[in-house]
Backbone bond lengths (Angstrom), bond angles and torsions (degrees), N, CA, C in turn:
res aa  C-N    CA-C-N  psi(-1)  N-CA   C-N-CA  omega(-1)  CA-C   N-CA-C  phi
1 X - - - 1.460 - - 1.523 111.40 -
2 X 1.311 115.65 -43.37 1.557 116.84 168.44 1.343 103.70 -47.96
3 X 0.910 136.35 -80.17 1.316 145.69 171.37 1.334 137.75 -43.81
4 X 1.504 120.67 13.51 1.564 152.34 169.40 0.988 77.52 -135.56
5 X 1.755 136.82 116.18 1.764 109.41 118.54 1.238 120.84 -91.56
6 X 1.448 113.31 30.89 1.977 108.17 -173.04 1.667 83.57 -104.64
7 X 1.257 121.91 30.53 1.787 119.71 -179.88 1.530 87.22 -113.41
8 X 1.604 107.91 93.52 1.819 104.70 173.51 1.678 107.55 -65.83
9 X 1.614 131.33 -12.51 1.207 107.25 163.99 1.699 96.03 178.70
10 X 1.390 107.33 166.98 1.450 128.21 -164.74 1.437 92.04 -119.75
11 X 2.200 95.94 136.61 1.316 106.90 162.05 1.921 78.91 -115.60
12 X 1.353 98.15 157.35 1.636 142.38 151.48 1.258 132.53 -117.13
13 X 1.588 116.95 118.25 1.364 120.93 164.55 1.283 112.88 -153.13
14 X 1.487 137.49 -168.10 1.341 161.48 -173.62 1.499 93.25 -72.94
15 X 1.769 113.08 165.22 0.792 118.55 169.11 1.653 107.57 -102.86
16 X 1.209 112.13 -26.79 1.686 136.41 158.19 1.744 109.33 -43.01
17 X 1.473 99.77 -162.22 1.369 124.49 176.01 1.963 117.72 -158.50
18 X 1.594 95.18 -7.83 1.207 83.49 -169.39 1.802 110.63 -96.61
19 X 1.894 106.19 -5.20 1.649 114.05 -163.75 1.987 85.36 -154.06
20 X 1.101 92.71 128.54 1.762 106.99 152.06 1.284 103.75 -71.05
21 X 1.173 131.37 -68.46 1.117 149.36 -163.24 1.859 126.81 -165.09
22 X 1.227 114.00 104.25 2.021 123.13 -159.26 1.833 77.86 -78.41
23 X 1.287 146.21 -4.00 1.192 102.41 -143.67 1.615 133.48 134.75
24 X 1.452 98.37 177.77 1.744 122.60 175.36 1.598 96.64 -99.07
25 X 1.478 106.94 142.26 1.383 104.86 177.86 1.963 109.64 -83.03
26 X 1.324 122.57 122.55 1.367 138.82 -147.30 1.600 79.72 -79.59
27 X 0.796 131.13 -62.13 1.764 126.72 -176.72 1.969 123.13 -40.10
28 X 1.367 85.10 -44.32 1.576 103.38 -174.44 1.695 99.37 -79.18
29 X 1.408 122.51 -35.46 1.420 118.96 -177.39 1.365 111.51 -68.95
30 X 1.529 119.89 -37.96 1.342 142.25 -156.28 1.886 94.82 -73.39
31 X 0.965 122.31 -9.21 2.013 137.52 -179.73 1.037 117.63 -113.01
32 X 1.450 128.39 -16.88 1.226 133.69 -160.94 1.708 105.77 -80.79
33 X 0.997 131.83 109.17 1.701 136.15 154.66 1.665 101.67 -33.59
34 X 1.413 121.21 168.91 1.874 132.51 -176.83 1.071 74.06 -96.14
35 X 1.699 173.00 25.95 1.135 139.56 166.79 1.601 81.36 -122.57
36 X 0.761 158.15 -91.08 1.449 157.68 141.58 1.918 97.34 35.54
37 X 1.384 110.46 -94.75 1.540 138.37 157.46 1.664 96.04 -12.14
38 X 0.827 130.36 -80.39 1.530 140.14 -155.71 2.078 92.18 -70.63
39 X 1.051 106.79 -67.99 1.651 97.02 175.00 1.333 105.37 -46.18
40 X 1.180 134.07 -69.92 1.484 127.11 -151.66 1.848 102.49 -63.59
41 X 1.423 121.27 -30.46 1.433 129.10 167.80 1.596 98.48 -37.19
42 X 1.757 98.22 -80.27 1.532 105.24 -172.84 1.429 131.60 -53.47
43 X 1.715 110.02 -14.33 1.025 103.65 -176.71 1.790 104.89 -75.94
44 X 1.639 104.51 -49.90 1.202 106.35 176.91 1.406 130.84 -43.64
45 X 1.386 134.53 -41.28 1.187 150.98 131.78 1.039 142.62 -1.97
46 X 1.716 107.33 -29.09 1.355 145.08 -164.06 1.949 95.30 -110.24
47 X 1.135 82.07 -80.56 2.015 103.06 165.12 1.725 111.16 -16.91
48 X 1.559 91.43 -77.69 1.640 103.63 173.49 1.764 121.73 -52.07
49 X 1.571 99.63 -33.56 1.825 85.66 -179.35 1.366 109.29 -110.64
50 X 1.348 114.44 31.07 1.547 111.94 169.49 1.908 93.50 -99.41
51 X 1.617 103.48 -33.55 1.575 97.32 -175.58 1.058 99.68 -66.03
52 X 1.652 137.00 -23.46 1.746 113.14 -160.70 1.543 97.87 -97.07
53 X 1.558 115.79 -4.04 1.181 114.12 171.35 1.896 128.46 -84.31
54 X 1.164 95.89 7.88 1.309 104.99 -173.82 1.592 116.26 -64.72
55 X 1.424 115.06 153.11 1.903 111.73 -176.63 1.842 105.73 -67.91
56 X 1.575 109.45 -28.09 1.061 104.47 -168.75 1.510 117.40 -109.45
57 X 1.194 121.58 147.69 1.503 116.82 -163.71 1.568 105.85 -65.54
58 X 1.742 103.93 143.36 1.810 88.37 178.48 1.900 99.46 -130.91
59 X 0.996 103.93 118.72 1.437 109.00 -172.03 1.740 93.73 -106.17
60 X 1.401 90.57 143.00 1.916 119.38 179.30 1.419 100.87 -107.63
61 X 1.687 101.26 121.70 1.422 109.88 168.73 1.308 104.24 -98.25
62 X 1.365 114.91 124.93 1.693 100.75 -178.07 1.744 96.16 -123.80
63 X 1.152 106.34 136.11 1.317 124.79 -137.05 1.517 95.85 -145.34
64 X 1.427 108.88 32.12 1.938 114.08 -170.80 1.639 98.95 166.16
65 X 1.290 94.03 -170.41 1.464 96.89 178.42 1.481 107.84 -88.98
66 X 1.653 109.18 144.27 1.677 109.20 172.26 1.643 86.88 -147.74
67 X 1.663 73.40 117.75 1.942 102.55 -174.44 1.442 96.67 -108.70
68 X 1.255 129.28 165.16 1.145 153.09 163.38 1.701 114.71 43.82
69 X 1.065 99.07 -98.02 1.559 99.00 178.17 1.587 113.58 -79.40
70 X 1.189 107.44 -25.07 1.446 112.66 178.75 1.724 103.02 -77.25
71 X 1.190 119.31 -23.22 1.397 113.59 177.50 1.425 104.68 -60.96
72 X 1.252 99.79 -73.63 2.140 118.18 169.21 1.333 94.00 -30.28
73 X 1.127 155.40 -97.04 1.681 149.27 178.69 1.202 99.07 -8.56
74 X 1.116 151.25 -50.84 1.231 140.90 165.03 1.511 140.61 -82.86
75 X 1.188 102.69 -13.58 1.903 113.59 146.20 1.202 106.13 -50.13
76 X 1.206 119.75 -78.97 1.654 151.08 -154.83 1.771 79.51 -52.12
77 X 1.495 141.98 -21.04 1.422 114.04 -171.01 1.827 100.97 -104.16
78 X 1.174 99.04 151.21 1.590 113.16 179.50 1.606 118.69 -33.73
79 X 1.219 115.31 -47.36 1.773 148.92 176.62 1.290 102.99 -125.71
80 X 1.848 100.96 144.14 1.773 106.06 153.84 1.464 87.72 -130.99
81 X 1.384 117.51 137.52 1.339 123.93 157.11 1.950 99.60 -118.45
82 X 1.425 88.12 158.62 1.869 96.95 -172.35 1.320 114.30 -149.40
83 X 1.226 102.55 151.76 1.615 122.63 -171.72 1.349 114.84 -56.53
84 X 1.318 135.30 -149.42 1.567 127.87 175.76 1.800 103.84 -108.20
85 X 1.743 98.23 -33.75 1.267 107.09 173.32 1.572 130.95 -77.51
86 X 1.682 102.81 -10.54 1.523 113.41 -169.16 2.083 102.21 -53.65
87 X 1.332 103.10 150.54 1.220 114.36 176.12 1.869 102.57 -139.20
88 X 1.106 102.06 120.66 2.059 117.30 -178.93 1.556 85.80 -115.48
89 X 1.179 108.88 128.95 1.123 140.82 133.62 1.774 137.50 -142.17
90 X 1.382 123.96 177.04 1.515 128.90 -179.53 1.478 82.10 -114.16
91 X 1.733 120.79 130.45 0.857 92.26 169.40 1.797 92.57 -136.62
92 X 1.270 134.25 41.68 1.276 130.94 -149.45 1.636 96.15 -96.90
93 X 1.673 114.17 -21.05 1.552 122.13 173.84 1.556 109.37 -38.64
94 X 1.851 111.24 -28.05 1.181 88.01 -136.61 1.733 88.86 -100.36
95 X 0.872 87.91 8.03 1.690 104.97 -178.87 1.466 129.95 -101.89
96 X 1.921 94.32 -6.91 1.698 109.33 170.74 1.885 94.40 77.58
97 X 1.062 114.86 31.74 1.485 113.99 175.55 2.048 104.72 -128.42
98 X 1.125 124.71 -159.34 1.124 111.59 -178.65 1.940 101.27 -177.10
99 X 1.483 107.78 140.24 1.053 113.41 -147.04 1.744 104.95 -54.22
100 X 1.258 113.77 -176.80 1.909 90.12 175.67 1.756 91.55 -158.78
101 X 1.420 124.50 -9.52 1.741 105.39 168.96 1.757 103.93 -117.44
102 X 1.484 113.98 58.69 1.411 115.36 159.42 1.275 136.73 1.94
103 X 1.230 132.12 175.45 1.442 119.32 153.95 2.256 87.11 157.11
104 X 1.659 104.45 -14.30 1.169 117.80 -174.83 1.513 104.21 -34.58
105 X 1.397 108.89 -91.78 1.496 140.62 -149.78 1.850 92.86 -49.61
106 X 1.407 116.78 -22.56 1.600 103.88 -173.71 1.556 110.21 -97.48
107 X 1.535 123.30 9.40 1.167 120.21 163.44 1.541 117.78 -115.53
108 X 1.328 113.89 -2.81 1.700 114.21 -170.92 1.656 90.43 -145.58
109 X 1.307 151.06 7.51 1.083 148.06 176.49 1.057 131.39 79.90
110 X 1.614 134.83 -176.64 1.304 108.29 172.46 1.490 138.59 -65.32
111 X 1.573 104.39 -34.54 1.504 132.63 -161.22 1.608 87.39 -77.07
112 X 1.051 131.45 -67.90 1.582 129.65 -174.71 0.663 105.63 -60.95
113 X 1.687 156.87 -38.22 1.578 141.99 -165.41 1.377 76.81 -92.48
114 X 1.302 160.38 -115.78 1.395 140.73 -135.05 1.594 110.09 -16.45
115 X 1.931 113.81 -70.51 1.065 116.67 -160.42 1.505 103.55 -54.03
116 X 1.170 134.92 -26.67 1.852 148.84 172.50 1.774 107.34 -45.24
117 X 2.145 81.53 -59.43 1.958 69.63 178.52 0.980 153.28 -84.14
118 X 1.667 96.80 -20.46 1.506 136.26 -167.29 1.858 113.49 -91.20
119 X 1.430 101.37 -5.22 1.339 116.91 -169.25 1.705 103.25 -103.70
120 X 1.040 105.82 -68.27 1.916 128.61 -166.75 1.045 125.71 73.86
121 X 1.580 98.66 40.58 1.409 115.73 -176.02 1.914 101.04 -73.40
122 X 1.075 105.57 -175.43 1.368 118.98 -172.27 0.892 104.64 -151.43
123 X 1.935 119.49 113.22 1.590 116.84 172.94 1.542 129.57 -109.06
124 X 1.030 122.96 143.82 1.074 143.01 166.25 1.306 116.99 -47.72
125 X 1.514 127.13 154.98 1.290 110.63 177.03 1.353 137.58 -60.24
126 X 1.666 92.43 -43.30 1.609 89.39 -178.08 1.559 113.47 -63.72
127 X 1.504 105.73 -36.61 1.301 94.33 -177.24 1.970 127.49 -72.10
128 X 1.083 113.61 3.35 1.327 146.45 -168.06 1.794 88.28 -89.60
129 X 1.497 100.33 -66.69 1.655 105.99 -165.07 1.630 99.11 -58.44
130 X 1.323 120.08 -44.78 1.235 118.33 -155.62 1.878 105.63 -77.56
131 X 1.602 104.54 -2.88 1.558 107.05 -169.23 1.612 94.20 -96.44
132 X 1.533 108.46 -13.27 1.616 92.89 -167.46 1.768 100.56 99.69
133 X 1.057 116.39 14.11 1.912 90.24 -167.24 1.781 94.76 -123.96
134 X 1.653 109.90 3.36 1.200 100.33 164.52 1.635 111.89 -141.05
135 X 1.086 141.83 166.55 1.648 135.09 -168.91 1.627 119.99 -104.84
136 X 1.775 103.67 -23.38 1.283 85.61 175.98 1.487 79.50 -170.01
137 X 1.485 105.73 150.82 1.816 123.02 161.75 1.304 115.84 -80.95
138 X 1.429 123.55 122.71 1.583 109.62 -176.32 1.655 95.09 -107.61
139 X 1.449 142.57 123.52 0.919 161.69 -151.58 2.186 83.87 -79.89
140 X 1.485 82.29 150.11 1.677 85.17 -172.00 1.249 99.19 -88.01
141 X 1.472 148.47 17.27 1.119 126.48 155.49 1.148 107.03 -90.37
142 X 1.086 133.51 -4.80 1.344 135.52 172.77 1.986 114.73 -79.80
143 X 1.293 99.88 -59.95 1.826 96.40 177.88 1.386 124.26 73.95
144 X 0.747 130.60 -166.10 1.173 115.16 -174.03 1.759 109.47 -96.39
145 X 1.071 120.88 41.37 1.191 141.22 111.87 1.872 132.41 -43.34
146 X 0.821 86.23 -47.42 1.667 104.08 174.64 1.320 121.09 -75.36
147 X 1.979 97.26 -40.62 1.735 99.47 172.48 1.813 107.17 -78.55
148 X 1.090 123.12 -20.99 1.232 89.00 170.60 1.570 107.30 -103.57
149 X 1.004 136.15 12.65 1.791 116.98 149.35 1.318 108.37 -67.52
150 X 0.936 148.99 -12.81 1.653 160.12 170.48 1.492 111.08 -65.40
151 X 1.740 101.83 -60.68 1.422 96.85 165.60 1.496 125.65 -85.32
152 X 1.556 122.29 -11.57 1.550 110.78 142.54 1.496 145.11 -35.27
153 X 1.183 94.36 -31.10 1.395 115.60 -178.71 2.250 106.68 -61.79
154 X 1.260 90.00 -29.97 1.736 87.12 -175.64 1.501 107.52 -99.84
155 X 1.829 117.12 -11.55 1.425 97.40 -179.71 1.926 124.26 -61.52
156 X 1.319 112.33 -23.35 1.450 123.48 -178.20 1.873 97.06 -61.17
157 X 1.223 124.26 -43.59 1.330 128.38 -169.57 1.534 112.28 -65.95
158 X 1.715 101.70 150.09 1.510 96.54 -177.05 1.877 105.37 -75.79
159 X 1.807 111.24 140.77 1.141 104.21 154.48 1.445 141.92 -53.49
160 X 1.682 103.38 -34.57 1.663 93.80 177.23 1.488 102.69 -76.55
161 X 1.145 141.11 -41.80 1.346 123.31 177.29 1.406 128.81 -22.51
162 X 1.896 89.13 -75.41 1.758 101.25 167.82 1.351 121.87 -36.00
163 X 1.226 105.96 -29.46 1.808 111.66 -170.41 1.683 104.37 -91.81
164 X 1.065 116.29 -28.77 1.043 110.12 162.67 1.854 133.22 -72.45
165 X 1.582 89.53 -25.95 1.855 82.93 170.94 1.316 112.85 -95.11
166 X 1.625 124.83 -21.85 0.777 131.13 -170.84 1.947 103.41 -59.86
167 X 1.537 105.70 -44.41 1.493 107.27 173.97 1.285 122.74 -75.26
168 X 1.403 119.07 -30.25 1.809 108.10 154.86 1.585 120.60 -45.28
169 X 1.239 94.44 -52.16 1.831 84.74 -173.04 1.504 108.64 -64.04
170 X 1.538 125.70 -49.91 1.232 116.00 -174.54 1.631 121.38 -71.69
171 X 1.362 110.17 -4.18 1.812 120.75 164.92 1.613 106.22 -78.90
172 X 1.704 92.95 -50.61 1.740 81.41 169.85 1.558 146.31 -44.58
173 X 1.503 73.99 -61.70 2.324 89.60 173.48 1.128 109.00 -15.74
174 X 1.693 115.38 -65.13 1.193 124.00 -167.86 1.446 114.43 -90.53
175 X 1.092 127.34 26.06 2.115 131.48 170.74 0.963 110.60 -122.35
176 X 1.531 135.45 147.99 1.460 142.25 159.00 1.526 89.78 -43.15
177 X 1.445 126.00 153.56 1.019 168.17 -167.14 1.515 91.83 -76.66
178 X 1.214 131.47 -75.09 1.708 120.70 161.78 1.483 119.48 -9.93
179 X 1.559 94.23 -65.40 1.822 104.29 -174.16 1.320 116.90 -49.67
180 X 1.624 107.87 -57.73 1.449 125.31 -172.29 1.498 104.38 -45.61
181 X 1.212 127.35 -32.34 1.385 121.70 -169.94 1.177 104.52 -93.62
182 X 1.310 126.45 16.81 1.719 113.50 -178.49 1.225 78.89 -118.10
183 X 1.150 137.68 -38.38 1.426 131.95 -177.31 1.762 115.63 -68.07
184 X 1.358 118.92 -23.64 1.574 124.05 172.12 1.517 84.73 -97.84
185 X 1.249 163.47 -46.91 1.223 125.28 -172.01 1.328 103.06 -70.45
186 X 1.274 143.51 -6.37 1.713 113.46 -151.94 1.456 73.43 -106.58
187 X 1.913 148.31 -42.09 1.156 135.31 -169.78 1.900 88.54 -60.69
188 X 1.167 113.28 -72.61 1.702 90.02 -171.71 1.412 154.82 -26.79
189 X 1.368 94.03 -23.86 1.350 135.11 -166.01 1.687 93.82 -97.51
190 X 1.070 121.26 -65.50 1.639 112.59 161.42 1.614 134.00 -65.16
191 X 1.642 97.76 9.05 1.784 92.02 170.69 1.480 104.18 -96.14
192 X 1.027 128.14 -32.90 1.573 138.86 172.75 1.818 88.22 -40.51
193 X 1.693 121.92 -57.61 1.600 89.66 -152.67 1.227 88.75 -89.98
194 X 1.286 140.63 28.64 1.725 130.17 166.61 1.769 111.31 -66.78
195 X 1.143 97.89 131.44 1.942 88.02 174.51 1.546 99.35 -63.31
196 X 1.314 145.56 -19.47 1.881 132.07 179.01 1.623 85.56 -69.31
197 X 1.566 126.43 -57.25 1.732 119.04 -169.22 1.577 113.20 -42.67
198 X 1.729 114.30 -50.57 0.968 107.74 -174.35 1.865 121.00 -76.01
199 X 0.836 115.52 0.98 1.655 144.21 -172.59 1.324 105.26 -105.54
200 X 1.528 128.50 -30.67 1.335 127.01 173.56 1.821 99.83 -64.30
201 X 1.730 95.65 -64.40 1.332 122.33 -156.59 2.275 103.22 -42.08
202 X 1.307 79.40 -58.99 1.562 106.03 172.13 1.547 128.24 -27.79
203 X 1.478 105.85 -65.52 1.236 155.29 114.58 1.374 100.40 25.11
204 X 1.687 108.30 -95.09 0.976 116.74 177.32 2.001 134.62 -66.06
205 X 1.010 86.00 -21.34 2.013 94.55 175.90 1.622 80.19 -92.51
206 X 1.172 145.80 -63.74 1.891 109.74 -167.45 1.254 102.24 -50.33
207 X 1.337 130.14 -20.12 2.052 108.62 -161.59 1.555 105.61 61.34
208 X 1.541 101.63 51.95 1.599 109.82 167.17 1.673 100.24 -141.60
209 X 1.549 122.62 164.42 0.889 142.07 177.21 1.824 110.85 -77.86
210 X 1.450 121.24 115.57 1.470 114.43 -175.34 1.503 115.02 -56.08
211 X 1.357 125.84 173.07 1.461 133.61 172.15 1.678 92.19 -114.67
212 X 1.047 126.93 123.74 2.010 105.31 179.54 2.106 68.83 -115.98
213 X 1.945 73.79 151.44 1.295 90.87 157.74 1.238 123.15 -146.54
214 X 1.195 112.61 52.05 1.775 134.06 174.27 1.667 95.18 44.02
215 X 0.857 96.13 83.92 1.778 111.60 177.39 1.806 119.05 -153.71
């Protein structure tokens, strides 16, 4: 994707129907040394926030169950939209282990990502949609058909824009609320001199549809 940016955005899923993703393989963990354990953590960690760092939006269709690490694979993406059958859960509690590439507590809060980990419950979509931890149900006659009309929806939009709000919010999370806004005005303030800003602006006084070309 670095290397395409004319790819306005990425869907991900299974090649299956019955799991997005089960996971860490329980055999391979069950051998692993804490020095071993602790690298493969960090590596993943690394893995997961280079994907949420990407210019282009990457939405997870999960279309099965995605437990544990496979859940986190789908934090870590911009969007999750899900099947009727999808099931998200953390479920490493139940295994006396504990999740290790996060991203929970900043989309459902504190009180719900605890009750997520500490529980091992397993949710359903709606109840997923209604927590905030997924964006939209795509009805199974749809399939992933549906997930990418979802991500259609952003190819018309300029890329530097997206990239630009997309990095306010994630500068924010972590700033007093003061900061964050000096940091979304100064990106605002630099989409105006983007050639897509001036092409939006343009754009709009002809009463024509823009061309952005991530510039």
């Amino acid at each position: 994707m670095r290397s395409r940016p004319d790819r306005r955005a990425l869907v991900i899923t299974s090649a299956g129907t019955k799991a997005f993703s089960a996971g860490a393989d329980i055999d391979g963990l069950a051998g692993r040394g804490l020095v071993d354990e602790l690298d493969g953590t960090l590596k993943g960690q690394r893995v997961f926030d280079r994907l949420s760092r990407l210019r282009q939006p990457l939405i997870a269709y999960v279309n099965g169950y995605a437990l544990g690490g496979g859940c986190e694979l789908a934090l870590a993406c911009t969007f999750r939209v899900a099947a009727p059958r999808a099931r998200l859960g953390l479920s490493e509690v139940k295994l006396g282990l504990v999740p290790g590439y996060g991203g929970t507590q900043r989309l459902i809060g504190t009180g719900r990502a605890l009750d997520l980990m500490l529980s091992d419950d397993m949710l359903g979509p709606e109840d997923a949609l209604a927590m905030g931890l997924i964006n939209r149900m795509i009805p199974e006659d749809e399939g992933l058909d549906g997930a990418l009309a979802y991500a259609a929806r952003f190819a018309d939009k300029s890329p530097v824009a997206m990239s630009l709000i997309r990095e306010s919010v994630r500068q924010g999370m972590d700033l007093p609320l003061n900061n964050g806004l000096v940091i979304e005005a100064q990106n605002s303030v630099l989409s105006y001199r983007t050639a897509d800003g001036q092409e939006g602006l343009n754009a709009f006084l002809a009463k024509r549809s823009p061309q952005f070309k991530d510039e």
